[in-house]
N, C-alpha and C positions, 0 to 999 in steps of 0.2 A: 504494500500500500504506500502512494506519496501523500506527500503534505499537502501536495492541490487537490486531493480527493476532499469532496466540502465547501471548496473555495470554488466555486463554478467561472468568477472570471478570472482566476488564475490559469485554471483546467483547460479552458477555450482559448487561453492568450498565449500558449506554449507554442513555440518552434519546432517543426518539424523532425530535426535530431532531437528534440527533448521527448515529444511523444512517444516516437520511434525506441527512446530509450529505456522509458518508463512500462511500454508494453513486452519490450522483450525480459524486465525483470520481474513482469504480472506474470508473463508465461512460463519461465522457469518457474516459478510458485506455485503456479496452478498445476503443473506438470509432477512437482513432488507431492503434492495431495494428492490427485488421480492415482498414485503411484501407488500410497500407500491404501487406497481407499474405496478406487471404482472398479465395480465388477470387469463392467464391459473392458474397459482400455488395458488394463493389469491384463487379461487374458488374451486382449489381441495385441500388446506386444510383445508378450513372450512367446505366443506364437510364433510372432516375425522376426524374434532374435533383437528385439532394438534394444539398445540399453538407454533410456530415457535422460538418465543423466548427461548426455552427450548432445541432447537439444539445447544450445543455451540460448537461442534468441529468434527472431524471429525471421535470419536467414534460413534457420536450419526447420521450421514450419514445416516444409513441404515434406521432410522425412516423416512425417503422421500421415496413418492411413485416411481418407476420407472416411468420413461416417453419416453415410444415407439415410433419409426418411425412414425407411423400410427395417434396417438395424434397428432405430429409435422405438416404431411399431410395435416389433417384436417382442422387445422386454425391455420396456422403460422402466422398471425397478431397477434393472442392472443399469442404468445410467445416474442411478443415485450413490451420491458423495457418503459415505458413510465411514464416520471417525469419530470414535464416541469420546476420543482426548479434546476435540476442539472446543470451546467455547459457546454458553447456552446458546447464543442467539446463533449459531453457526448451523447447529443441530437439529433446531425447532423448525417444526414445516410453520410456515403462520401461511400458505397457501396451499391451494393443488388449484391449475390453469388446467383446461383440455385441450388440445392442438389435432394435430395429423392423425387422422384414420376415419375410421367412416362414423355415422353420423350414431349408430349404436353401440360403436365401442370407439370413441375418441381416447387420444393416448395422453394421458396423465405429464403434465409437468411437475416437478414437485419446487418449491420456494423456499427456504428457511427465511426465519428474520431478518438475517443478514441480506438475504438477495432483494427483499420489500422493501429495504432501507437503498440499495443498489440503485433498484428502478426510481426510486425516488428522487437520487442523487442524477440518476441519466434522466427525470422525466425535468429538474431545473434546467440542467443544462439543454434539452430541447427546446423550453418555454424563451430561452434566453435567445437564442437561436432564431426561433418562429415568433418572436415576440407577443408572449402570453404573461400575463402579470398579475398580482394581488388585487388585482381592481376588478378582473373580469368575473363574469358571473357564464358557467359553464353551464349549458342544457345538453344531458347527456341522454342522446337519443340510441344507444346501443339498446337492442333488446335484451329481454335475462330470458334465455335458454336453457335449458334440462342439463346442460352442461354448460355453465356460463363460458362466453366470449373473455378470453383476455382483454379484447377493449373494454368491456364492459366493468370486469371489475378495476382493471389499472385507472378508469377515466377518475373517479376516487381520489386513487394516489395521485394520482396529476396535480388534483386540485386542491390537495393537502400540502403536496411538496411545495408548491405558491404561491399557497393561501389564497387560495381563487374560494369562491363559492359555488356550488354546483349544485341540481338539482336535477334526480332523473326521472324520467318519462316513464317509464317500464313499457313501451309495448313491445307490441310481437303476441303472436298467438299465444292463447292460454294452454297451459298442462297443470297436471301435478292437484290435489283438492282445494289449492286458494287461488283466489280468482282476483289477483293482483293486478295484472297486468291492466294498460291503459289503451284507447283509442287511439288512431290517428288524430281526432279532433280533441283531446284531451291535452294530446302534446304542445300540440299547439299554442292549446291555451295555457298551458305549462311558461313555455317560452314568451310570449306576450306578457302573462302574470308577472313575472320574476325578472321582466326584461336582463332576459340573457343576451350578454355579447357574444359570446361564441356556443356555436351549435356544433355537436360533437357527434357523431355516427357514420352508421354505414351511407354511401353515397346516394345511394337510389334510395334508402328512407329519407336524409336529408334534402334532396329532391324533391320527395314527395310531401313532404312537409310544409317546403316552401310552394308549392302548387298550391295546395289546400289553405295554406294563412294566404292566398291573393284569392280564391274563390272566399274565405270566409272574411275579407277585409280587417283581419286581425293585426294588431299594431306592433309588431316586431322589427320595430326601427333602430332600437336599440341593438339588435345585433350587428356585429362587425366583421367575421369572422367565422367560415364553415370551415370546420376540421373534419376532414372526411378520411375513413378506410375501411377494411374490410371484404374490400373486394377491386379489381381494378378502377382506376378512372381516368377515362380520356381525356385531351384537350379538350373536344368537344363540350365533354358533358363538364366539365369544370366550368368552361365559357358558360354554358346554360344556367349553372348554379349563381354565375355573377350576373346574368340576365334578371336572374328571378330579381336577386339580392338590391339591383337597380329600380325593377319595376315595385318592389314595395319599400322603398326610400329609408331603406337602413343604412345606418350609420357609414359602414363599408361595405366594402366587395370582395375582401380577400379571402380564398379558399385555399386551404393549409393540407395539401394531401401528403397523409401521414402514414408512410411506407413503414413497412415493418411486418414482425409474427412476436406468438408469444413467447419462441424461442429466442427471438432478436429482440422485443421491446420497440421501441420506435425510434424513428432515424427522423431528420429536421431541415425543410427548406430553407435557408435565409433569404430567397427571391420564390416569387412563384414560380410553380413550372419550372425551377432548375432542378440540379443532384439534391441528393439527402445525406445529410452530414450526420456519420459515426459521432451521434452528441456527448458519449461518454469513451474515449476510446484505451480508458485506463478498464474499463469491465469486457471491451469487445474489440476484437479484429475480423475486418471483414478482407475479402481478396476473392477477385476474378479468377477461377481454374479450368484448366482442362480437365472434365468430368471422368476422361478416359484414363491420363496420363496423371493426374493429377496436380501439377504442377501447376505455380503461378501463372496469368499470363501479364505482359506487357501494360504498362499504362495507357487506359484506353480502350483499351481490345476485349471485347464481348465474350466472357464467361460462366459460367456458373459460379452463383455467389455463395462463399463458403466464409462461415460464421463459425467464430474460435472465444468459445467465452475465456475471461484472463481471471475474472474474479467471481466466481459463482460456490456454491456450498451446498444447493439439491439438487436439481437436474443440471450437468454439466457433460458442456458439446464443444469438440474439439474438429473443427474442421468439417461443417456440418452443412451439407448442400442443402441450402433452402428449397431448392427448385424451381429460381430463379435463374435468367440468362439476363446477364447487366454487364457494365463497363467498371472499374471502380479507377478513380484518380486518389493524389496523393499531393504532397504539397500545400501551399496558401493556394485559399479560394479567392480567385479573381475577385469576386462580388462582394467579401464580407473582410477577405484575409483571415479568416479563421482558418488551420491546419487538421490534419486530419483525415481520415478516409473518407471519401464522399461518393455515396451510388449514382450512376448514370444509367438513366432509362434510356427509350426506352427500356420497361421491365415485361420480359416476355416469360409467363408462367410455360416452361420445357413440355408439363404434360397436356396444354392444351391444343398447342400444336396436331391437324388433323388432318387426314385423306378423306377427299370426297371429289367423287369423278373423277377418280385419279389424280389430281393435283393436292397437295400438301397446300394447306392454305392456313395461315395464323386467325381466327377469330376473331382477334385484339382489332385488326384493319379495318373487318367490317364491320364491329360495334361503332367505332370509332366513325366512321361514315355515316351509319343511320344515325347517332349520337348530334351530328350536324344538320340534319333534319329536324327545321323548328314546327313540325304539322305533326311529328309524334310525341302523343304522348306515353305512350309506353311501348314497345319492340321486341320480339324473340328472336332468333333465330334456332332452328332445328332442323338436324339433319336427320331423313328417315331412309328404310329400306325396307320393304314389304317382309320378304323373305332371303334367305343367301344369295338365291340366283337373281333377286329382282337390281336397277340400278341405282345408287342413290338420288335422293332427292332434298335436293337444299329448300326450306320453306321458310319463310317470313314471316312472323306473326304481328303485328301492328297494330294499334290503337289508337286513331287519329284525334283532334281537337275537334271537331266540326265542322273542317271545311271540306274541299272538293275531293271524295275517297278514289275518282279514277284519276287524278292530277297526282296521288298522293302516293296511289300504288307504280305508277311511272316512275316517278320519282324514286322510290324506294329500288325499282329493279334497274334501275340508272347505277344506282349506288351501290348494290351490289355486285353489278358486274365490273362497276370500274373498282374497287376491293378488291377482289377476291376471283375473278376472270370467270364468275358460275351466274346462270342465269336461275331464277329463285322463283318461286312459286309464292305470291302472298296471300296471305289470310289476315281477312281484317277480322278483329274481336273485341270483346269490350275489357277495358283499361285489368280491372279487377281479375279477368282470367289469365293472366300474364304477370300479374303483382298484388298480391292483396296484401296489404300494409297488418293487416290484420293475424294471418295465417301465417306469412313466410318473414323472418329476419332481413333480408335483402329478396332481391329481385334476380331471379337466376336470365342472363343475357342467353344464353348458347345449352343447347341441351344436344345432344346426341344419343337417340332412339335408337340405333342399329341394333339388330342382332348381334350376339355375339360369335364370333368367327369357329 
């Protein structure tokens, strides 16, 4: 640990050789506690013969095996730190986050005290960054799910760590015997009530929130600020979000898209629309790889983003494919001078990437196209195939605003084939069967119906 852990604009105002220096002696640390302490790592490098002590920095990184999704999956217990010499708060879970896997066995992260106070420490340093402050009052539009969202419980610490006020919504579909949860129009009035500066959620909620306060004339002027993640978001659909933000005469326009997992915590614009700056880069290293070879790549150069916690004590990941494809730079940030690793999107999720009619085509292209379409109000895309032998069939599901539905469908298969080189099939439907703010957390963009092969 340094002396600028706590001091956040010491932590941010450090030199490149100073960070650079300070991570390579987090990861010698971290590497003698895994040593003595994690299942998984202890057993896969004695496997490999490595002698761990012989890592001293963060040249010698790339001698760690990658550790996949799929590893984590399997037996997230064995990625837990366990040393029962360390100190209470080291030991104590004070959480469990859900992450990677499917939607009825999500995989367990585990938290000690220690790591709650961590995030805490990287959720200042992001505020600092994205400029969030003790004045703002947070409406935290994440839903609470049967396995809650990371965003959801972190938005909390966000707003503890400082001293914001915050206030959440709870919708999303009801489960479970208590009937908590809230309305779309509840939130709203949520955010009106409490005149929230910044609005915190998934994107397409956040979207849809601000649609619903302009039909309901509700006075959310005081917000300044959409913090959105969750799930991807385009320029398009960010532009849309400063549309609304304009059309009902709030404070600002600025939308804060806030990359990140629960395994990474969240990463921080200091301009819109630029990279995401490693806000704590004494707890995390990030670096572009070759998935195959594993090895760094070049500054710049488009790889899989591989995330190396330096100061973690329950779930800890050591070179950990998010499964992401991004750039990462290094150096002072043109825009702020702040130093640092910083992600460079395009961020293309590796497994969404899809064959249909033969051609490989990225999804992200053609959200992002209907996404600039101001006549939709809500859009699917679905890819279907009768049976094995039938061909696929790309279809478009759309739900317009009220204007001219054969102007709109042109439009739409304009756009898709200048996307994505496939000519679509569309179907118009009403808004709610494509997104019901009510039943689903987000708004699923791309679904793929095929059979399986």
């Amino acid at each position: 640990m340094t002396s600028t852990l706590g001091d956040v604009a010491a932590s941010l105002a450090r030199s490149p050789d100073a960070i650079a220096e300070a991570q390579s002696a987090a990861l010698r640390a971290m590497l003698a506690l895994c040593a003595r302490g994690h299942a998984y790592y202890r057993r896969e490098w004695t496997g490999a013969g490595l002698d761990i002590a012989s890592i001293r920095g963060l040249d010698d990184l790339a001698r760690l095996p990658l550790t996949t999704k799929d590893a984590l999956m399997a037996e997230p217990e064995a990625f837990r730190l366990r040393l029962p010499d360390l100190p209470l708060e080291e030991r104590a879970i004070a959480e469990v986050i859900h992450t990677t896997g499917s939607t009825a066995m999500p995989t367990p992260v585990y938290n000690t005290t220690h790591d709650v106070l961590a995030y805490m420490f990287q959720a200042r340093c992001m505020a600092a960054i994205a400029g969030l402050g003790e004045h703002d009052v947070i409406a935290n539009l994440f839903p609470l799910t049967p396995a809650p969202m990371g965003a959801f419980q972190r938005s909390a610490q966000n707003a503890f760590a400082i001293g914001a006020a915050i206030v959440s919504a709870l919708p999303g579909a009801p489960f479970g015997a208590f009937a908590i949860q809230r309305s779309l129009d509840e939130a709203v009035r949520l955010v009106a009530l409490h005149r929230a500066t910044v609005v915190w959620g998934v994107t397409s909620f956040v979207r849809r929130v601000l649609l619903r306060a302009l039909e309901l004339k509700a006075d959310v002027t005081a917000v300044r600020l959409c913090a959105v993640a969750g799930e991807a978001s385009s320029p398009a659909l960010r532009e849309e979000l400063r549309r609304l933000m304009r059309e009902l005469g709030c404070a600002g326009q600025r939308v804060f898209d806030r990359y990140g997992s629960t395994e990474l915590g969240a990463l921080a614009q200091c301009r819109e629309d630029g990279p995401w700056h490693n806000p704590a880069p004494d707890l995390l290293h990030l670096a572009a790889v070759d998935a195959e070879t594993g090895q760094p790549l070049p500054e710049g150069e488009r790889g899989w983003l591989a995330l190396t916690h330096l100061n973690r004590r329950g779930t800890v990941l050591l070179r950990f494919l998010q499964g992401d494809v991004v750039a990462v730079e290094r150096g002072r940030c043109p825009d702020c001078g702040r130093a640092g690793e910083r992600v460079v999107g395009p961020v293309v999720r590796a497994k969404d990437l899809v064959k249909v009619k033969g051609m490989l085509i990225n999804p992200a292209v053609l959200l992002e196209e209907l996404a600039r379409l101001p006549d939709l109000a809500e859009f699917q895309v679905v890819v279907r195939r009768d049976n094995a032998l039938a061909p696929d069939e790309l279809v478009v599901r759309v739900a317009g605003r009220g204007g001219d539905e054969l102007a709109m469908t042109a439009r739409v298969v304009a756009a898709t084939r200048r996307a994505v080189g496939v000519s679509p099939r569309v179907e118009c439907v009403a808004a709610g069967e494509i997104y019901d703010p009510a039943r689903q957390p987000k708004a699923v963009r791309f679904v793929d119906r095929r059979p399986a092969p």
